[in-house]
PQR file of N, CA, C, O and H, with PARSE charges and radii, in Angstrom:
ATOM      1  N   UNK A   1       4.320 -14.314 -15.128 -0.4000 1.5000
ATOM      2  CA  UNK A   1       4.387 -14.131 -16.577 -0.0000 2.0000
ATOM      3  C   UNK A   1       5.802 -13.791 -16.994  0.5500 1.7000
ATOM      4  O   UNK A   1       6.653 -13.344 -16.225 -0.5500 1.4000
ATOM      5  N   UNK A   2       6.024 -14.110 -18.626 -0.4000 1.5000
ATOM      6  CA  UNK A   2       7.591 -13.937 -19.090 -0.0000 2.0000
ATOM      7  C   UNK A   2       7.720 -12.156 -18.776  0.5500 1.7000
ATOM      8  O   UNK A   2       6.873 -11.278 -18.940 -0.5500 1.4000
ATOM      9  H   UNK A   2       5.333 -14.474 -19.251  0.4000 1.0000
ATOM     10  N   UNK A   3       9.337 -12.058 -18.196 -0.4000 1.5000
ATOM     11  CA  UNK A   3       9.339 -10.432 -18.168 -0.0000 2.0000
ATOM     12  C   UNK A   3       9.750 -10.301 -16.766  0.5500 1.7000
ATOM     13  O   UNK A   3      10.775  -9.855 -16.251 -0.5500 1.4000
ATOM     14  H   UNK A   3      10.025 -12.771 -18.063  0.4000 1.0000
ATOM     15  N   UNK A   4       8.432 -10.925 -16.178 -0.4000 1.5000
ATOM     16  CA  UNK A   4       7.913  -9.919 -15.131 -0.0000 2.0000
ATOM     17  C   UNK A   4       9.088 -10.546 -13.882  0.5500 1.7000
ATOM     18  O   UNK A   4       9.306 -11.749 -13.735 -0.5500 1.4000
ATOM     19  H   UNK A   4       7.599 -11.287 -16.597  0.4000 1.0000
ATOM     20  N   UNK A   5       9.808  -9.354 -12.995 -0.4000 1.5000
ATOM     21  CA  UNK A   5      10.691  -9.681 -11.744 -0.0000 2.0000
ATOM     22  C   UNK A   5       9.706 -10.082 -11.241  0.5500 1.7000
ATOM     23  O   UNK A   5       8.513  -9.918 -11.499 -0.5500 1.4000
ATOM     24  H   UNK A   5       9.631  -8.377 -13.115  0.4000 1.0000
ATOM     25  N   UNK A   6      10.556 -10.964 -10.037 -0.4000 1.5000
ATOM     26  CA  UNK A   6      10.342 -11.506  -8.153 -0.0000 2.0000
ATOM     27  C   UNK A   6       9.807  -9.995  -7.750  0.5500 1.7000
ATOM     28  O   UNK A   6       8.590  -9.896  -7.587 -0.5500 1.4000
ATOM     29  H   UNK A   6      11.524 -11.098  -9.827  0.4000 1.0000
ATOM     30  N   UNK A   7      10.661  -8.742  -7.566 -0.4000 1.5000
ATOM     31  CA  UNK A   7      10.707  -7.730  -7.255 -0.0000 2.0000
ATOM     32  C   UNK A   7       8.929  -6.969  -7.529  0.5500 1.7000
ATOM     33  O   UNK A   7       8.132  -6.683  -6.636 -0.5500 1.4000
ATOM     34  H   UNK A   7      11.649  -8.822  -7.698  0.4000 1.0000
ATOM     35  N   UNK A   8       8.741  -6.813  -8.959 -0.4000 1.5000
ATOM     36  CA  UNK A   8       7.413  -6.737  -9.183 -0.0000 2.0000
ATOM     37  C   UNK A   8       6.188  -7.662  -8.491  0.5500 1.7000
ATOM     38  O   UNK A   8       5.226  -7.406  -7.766 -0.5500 1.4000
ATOM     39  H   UNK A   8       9.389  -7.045  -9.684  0.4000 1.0000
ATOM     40  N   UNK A   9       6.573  -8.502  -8.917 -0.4000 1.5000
ATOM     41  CA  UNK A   9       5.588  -9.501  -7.694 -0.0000 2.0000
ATOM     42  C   UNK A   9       5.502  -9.551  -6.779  0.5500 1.7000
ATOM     43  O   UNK A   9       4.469 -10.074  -6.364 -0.5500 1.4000
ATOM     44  H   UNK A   9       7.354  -8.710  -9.505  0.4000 1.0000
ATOM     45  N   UNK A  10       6.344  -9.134  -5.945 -0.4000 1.5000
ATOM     46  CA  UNK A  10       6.462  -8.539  -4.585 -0.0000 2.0000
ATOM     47  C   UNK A  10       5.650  -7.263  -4.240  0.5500 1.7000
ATOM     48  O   UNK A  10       4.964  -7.241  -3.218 -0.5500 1.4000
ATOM     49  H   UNK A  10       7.184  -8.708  -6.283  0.4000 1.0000
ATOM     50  N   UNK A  11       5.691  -6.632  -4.737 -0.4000 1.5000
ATOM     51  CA  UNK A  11       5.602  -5.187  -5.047 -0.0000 2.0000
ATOM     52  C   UNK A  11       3.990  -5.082  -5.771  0.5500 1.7000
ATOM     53  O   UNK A  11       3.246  -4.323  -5.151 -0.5500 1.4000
ATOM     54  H   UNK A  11       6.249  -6.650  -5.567  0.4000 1.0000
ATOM     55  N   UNK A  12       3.459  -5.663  -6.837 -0.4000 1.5000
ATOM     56  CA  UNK A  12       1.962  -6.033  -6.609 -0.0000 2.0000
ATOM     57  C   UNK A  12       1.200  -6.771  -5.449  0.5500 1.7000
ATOM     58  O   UNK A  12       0.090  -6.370  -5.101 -0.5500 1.4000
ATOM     59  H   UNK A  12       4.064  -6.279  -7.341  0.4000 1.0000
ATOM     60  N   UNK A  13       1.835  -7.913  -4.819 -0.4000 1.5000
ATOM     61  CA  UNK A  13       1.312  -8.465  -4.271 -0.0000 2.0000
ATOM     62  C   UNK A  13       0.993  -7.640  -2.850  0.5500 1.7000
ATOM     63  O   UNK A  13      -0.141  -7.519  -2.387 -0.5500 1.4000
ATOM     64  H   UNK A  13       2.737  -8.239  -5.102  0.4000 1.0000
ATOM     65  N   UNK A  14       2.187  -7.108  -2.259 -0.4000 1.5000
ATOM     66  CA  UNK A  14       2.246  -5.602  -1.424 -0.0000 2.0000
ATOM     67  C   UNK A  14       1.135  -4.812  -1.706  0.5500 1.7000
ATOM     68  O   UNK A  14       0.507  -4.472  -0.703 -0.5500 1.4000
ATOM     69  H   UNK A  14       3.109  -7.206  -2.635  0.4000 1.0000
ATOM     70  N   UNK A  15       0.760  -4.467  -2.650 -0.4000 1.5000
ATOM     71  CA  UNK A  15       0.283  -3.516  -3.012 -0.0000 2.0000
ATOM     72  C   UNK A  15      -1.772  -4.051  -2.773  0.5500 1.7000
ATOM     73  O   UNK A  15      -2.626  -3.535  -2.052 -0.5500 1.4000
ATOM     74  H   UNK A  15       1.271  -4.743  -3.464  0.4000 1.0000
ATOM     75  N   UNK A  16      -1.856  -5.112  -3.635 -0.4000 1.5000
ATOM     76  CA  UNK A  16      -2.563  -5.869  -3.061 -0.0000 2.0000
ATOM     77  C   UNK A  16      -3.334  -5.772  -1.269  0.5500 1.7000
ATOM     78  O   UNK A  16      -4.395  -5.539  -0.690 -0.5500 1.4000
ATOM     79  H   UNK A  16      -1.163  -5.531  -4.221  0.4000 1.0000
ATOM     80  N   UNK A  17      -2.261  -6.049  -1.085 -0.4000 1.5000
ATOM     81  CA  UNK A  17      -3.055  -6.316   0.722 -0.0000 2.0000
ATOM     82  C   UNK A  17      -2.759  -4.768   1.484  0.5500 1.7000
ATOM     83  O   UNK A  17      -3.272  -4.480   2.565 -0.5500 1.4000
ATOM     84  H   UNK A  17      -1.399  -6.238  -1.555  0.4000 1.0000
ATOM     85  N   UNK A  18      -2.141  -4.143   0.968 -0.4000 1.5000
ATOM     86  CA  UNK A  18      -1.852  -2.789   1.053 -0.0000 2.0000
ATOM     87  C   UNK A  18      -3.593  -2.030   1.032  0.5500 1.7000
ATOM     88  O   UNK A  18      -4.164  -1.420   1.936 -0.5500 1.4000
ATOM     89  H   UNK A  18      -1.725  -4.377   0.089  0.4000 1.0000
ATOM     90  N   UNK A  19      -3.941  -2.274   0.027 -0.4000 1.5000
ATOM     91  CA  UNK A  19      -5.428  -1.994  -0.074 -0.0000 2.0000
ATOM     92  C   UNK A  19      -6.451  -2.359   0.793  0.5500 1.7000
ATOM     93  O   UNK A  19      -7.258  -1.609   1.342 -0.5500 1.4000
ATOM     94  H   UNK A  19      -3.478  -2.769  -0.708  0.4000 1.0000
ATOM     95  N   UNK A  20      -6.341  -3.788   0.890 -0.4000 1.5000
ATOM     96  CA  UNK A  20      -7.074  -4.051   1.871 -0.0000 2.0000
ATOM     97  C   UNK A  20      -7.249  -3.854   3.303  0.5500 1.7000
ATOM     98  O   UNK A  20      -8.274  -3.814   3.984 -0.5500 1.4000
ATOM     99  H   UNK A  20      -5.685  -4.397   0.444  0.4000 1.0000
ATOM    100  N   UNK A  21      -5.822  -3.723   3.655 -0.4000 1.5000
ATOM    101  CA  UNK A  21      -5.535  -2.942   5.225 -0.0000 2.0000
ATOM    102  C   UNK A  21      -5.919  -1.359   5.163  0.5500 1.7000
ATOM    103  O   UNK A  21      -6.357  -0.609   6.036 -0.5500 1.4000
ATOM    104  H   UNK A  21      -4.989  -3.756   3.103  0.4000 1.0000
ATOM    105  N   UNK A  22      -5.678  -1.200   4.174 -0.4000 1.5000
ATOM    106  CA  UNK A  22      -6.147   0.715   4.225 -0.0000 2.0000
ATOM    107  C   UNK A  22      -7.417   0.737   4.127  0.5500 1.7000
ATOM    108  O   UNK A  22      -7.773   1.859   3.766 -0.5500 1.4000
ATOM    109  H   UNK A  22      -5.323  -1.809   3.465  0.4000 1.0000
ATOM    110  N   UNK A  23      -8.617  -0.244   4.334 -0.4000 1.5000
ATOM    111  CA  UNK A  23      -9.660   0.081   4.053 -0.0000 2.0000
ATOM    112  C   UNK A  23     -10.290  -0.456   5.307  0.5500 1.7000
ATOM    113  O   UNK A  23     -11.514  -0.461   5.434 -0.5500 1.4000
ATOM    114  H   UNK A  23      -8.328  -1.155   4.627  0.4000 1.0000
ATOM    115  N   UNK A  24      -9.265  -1.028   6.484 -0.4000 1.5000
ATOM    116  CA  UNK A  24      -9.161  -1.047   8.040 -0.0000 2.0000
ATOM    117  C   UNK A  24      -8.576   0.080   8.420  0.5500 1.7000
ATOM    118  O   UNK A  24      -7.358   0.230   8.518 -0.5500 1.4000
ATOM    119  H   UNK A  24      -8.270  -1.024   6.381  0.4000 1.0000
ATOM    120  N   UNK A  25      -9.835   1.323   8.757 -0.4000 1.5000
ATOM    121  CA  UNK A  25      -9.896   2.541   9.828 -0.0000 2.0000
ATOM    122  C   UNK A  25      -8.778   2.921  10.921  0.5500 1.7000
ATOM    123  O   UNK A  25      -7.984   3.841  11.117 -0.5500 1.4000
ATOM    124  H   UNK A  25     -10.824   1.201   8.677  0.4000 1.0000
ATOM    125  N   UNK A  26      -9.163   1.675  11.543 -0.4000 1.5000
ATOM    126  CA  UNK A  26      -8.754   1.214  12.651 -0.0000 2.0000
ATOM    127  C   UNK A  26      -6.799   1.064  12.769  0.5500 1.7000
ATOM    128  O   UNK A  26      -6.013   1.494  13.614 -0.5500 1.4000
ATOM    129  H   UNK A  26      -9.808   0.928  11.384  0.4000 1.0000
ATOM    130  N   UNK A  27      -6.612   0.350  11.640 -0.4000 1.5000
ATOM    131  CA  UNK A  27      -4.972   0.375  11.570 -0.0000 2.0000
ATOM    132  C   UNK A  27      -4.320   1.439  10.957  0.5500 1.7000
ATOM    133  O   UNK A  27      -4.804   2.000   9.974 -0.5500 1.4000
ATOM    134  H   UNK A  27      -7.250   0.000  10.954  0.4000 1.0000
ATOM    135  N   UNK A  28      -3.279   1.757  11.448 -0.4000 1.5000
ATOM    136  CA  UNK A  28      -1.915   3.084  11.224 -0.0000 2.0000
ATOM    137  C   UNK A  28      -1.552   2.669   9.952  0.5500 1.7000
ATOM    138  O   UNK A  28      -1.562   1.490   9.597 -0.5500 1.4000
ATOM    139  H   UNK A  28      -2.886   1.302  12.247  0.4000 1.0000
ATOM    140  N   UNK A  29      -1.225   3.633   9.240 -0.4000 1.5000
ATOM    141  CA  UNK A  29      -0.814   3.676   7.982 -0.0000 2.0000
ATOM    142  C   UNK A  29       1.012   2.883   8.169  0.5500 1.7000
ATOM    143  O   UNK A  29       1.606   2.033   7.505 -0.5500 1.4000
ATOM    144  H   UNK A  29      -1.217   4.590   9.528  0.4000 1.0000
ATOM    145  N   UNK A  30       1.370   3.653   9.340 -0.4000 1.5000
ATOM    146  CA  UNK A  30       2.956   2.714  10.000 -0.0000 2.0000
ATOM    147  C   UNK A  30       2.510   1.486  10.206  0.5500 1.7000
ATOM    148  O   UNK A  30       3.315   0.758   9.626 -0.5500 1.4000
ATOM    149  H   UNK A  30       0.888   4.344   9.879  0.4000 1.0000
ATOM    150  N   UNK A  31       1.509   0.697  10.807 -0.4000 1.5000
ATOM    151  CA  UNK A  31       2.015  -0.205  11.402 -0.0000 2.0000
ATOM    152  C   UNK A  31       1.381  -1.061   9.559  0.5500 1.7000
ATOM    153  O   UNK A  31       1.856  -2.193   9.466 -0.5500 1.4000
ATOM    154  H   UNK A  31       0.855   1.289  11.279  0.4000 1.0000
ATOM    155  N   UNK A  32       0.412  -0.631   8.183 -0.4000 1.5000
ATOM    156  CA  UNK A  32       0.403  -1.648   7.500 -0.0000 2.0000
ATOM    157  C   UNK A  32       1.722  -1.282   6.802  0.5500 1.7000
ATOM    158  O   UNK A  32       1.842  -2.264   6.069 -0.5500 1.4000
ATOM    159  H   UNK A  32       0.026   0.289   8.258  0.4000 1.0000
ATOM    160  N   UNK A  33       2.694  -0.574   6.575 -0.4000 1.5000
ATOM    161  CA  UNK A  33       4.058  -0.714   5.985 -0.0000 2.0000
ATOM    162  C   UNK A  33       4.598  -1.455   7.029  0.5500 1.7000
ATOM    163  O   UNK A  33       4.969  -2.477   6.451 -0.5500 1.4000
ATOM    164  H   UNK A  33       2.597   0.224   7.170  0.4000 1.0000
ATOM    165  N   UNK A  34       4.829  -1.560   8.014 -0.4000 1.5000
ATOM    166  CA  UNK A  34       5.424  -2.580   9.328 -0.0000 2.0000
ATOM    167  C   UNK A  34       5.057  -4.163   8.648  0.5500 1.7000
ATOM    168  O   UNK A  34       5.887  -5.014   8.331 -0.5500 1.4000
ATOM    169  H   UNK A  34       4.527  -0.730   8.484  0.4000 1.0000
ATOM    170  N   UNK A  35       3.332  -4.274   8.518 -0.4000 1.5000
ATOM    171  CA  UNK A  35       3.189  -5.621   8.126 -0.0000 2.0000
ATOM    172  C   UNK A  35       3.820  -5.774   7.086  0.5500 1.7000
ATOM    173  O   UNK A  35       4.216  -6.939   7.074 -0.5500 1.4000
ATOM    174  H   UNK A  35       2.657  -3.583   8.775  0.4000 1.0000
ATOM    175  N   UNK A  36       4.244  -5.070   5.904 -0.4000 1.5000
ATOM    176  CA  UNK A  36       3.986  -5.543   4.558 -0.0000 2.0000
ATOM    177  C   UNK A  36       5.748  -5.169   4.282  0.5500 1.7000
ATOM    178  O   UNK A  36       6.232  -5.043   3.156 -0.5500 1.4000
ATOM    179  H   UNK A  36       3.923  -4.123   5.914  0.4000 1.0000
ATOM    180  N   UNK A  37       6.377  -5.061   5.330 -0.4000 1.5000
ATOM    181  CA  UNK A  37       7.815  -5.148   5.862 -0.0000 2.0000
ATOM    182  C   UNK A  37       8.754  -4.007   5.126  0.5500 1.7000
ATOM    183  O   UNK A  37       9.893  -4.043   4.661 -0.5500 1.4000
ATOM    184  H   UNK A  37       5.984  -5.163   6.245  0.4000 1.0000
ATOM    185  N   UNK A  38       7.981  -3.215   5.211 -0.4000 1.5000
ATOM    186  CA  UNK A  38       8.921  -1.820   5.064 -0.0000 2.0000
ATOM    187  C   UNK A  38       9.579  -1.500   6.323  0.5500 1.7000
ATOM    188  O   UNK A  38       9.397  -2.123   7.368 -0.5500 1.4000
ATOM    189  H   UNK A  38       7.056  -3.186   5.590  0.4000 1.0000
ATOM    190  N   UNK A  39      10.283  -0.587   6.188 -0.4000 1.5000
ATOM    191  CA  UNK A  39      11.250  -0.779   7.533 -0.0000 2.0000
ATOM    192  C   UNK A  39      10.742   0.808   8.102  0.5500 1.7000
ATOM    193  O   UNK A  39      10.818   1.002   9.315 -0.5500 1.4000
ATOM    194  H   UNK A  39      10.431  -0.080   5.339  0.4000 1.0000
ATOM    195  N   UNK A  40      10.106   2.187   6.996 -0.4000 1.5000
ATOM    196  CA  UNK A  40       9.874   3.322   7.278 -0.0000 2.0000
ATOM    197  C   UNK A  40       8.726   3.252   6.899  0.5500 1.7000
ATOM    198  O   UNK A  40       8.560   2.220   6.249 -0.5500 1.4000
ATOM    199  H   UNK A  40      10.044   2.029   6.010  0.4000 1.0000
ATOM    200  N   UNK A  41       7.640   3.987   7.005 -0.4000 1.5000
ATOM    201  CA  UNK A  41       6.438   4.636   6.584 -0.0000 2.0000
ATOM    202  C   UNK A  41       6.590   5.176   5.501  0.5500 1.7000
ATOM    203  O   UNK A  41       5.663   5.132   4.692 -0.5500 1.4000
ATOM    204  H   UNK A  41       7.775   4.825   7.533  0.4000 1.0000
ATOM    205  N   UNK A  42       7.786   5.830   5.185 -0.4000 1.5000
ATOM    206  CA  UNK A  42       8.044   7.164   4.033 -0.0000 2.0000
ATOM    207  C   UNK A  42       7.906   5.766   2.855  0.5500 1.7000
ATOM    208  O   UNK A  42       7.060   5.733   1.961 -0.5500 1.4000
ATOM    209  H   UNK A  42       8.539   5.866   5.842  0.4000 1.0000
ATOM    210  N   UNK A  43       8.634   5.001   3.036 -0.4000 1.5000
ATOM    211  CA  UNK A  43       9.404   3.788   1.840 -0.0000 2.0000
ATOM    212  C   UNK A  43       7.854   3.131   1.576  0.5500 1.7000
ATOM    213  O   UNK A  43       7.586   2.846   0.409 -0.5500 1.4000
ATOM    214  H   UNK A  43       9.321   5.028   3.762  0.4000 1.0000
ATOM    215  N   UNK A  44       6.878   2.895   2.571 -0.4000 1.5000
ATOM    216  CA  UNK A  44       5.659   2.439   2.173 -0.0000 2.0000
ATOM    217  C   UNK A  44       4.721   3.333   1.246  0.5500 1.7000
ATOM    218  O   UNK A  44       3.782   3.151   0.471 -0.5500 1.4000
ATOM    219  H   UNK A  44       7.096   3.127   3.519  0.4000 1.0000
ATOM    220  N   UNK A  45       5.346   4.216   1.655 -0.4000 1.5000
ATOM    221  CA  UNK A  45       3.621   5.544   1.108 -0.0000 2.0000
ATOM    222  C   UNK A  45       4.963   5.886  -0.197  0.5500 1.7000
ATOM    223  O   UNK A  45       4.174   5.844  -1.141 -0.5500 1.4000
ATOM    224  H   UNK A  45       6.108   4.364   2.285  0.4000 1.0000
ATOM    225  N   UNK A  46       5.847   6.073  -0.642 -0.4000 1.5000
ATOM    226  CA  UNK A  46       6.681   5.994  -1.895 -0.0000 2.0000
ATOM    227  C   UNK A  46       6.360   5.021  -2.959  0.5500 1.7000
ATOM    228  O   UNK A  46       6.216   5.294  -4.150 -0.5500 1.4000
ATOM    229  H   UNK A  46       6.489   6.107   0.125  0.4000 1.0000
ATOM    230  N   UNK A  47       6.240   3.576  -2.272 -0.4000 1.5000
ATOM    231  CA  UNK A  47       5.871   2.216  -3.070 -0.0000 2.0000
ATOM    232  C   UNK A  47       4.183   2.356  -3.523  0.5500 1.7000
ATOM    233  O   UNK A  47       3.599   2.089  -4.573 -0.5500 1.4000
ATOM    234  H   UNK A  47       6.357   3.355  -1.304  0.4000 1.0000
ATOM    235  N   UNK A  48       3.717   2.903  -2.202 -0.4000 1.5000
ATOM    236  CA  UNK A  48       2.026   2.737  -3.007 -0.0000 2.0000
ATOM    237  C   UNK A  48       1.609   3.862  -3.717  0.5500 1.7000
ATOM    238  O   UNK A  48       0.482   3.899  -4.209 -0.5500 1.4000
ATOM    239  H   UNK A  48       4.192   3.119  -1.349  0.4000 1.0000
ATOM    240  N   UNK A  49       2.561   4.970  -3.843 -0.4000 1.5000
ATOM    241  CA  UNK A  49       2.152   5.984  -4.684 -0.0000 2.0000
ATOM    242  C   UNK A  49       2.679   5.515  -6.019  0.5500 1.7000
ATOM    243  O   UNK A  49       2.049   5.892  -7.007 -0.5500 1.4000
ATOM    244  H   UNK A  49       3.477   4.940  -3.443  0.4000 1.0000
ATOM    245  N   UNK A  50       3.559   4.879  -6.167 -0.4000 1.5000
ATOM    246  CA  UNK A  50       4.070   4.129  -7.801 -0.0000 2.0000
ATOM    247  C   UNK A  50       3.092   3.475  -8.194  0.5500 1.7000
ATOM    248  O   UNK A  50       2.831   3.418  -9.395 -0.5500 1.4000
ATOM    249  H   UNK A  50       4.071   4.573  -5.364  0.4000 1.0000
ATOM    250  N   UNK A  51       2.505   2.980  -7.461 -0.4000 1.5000
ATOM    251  CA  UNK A  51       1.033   1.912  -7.530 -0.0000 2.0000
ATOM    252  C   UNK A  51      -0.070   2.395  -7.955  0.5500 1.7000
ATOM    253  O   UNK A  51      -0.683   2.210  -9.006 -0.5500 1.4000
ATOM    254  H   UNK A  51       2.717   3.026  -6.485  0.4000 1.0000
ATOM    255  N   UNK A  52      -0.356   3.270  -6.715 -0.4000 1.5000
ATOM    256  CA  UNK A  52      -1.965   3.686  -6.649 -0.0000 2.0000
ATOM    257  C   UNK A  52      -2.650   5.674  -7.787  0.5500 1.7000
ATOM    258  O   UNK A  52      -3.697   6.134  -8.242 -0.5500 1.4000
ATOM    259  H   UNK A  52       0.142   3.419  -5.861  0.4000 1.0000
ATOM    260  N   UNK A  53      -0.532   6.263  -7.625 -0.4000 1.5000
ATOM    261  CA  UNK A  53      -0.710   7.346  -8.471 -0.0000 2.0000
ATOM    262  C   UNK A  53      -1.641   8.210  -6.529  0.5500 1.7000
ATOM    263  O   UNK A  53      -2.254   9.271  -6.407 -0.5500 1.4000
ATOM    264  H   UNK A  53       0.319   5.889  -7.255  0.4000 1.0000
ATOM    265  N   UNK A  54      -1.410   7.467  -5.777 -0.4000 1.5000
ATOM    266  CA  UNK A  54      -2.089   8.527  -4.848 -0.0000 2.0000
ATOM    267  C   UNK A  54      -1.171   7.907  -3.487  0.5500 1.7000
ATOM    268  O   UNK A  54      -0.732   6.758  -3.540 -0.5500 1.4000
ATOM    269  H   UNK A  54      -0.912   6.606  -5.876  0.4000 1.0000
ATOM    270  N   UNK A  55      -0.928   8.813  -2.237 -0.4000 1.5000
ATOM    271  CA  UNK A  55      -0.064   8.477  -0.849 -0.0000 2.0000
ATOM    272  C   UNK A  55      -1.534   7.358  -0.446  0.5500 1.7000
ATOM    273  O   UNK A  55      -2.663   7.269  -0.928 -0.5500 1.4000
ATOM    274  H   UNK A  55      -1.286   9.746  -2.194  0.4000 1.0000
ATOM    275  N   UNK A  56      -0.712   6.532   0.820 -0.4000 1.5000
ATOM    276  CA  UNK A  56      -1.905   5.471   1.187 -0.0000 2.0000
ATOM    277  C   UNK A  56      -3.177   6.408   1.894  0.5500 1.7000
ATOM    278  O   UNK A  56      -4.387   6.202   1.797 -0.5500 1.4000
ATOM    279  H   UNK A  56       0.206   6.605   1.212  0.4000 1.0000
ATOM    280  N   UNK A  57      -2.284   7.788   2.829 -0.4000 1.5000
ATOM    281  CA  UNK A  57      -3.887   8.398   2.962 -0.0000 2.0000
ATOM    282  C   UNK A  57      -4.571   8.816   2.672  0.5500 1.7000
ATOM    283  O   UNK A  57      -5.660   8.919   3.237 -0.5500 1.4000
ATOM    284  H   UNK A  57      -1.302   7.955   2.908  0.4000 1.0000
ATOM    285  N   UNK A  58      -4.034   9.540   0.977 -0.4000 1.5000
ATOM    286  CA  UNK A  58      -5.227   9.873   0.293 -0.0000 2.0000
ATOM    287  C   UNK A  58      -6.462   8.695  -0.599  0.5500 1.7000
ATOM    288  O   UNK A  58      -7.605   8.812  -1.040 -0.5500 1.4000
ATOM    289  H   UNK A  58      -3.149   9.456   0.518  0.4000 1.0000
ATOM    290  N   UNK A  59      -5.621   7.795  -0.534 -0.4000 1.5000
ATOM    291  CA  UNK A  59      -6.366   6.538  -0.734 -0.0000 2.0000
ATOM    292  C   UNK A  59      -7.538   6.386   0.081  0.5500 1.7000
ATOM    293  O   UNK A  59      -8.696   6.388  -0.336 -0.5500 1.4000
ATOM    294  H   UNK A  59      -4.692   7.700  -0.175  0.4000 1.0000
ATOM    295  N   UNK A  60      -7.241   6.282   1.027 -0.4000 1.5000
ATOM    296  CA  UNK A  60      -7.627   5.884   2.651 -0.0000 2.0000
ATOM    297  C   UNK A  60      -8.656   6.941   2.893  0.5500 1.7000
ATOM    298  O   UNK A  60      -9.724   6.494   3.312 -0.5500 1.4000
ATOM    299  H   UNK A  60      -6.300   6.281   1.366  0.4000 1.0000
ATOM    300  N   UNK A  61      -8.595   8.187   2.735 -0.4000 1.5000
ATOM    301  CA  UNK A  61      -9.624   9.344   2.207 -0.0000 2.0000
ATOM    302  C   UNK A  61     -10.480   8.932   1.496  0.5500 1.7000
ATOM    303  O   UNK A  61     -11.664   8.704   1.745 -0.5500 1.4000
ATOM    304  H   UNK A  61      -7.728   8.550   2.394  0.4000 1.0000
ATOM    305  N   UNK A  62      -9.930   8.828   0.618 -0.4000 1.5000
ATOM    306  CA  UNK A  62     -10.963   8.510  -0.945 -0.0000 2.0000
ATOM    307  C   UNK A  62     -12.154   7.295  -0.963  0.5500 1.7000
ATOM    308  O   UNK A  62     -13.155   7.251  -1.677 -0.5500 1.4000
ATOM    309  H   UNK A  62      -8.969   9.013   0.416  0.4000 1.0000
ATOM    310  N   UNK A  63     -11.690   6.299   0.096 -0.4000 1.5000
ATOM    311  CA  UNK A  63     -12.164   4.997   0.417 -0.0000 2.0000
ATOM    312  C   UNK A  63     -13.293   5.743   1.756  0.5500 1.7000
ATOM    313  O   UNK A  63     -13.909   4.832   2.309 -0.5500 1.4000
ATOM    314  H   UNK A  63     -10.877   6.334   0.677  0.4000 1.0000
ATOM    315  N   UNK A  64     -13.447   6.351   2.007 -0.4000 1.5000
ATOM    316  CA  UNK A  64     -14.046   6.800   3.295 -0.0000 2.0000
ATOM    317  C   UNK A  64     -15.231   7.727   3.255  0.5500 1.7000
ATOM    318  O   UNK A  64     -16.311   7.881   3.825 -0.5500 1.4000
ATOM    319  H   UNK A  64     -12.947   7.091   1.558  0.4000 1.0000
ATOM    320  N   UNK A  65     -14.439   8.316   2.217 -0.4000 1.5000
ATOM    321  CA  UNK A  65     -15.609   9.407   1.430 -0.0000 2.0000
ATOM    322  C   UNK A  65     -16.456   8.535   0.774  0.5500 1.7000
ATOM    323  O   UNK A  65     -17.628   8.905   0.837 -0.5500 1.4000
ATOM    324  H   UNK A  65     -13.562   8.191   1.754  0.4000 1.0000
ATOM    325  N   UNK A  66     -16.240   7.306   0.048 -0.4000 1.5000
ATOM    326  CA  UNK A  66     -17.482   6.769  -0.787 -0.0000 2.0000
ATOM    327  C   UNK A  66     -18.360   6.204   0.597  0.5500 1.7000
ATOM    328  O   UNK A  66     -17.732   5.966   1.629 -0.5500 1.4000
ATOM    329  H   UNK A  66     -15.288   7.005  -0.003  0.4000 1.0000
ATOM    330  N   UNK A  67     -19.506   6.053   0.551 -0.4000 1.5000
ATOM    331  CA  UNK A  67     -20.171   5.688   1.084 -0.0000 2.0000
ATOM    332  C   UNK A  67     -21.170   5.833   1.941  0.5500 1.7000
ATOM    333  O   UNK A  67     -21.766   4.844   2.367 -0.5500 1.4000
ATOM    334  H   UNK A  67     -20.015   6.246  -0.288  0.4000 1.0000
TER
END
């Protein structure tokens, strides 16, 4: 859409599959910033808190508790 950066789209789309890996138990909160090519953990859980308003493990909590 008019406006919107590469950077943002990046950065939703991240955010995106970001979700969906955090809702795999099984994978490190490091290794889905690894996939989603952050270079630190800190720089991943910084980006999805701009996003989500929560760190990926309290997400990842929150997703665990429902159910």
């Amino acid at each position: 859409s008019q406006g919107t950066s590469f950077r943002e789209l990046l950065d939703s789309a991240r955010f995106t599959v970001a979700r969906r890996k955090l809702a795999q138990p099984d994978l490190k909160i490091e290794e889905i910033g690894s996939m989603l090519g952050y270079t630190q953990a800190t720089h991943f859980s910084r980006a999805f808190r701009r996003f989500a308003g929560q760190t990926p493990s309290q997400y990842r909590a929150q997703l665990q508790g429902q159910g």
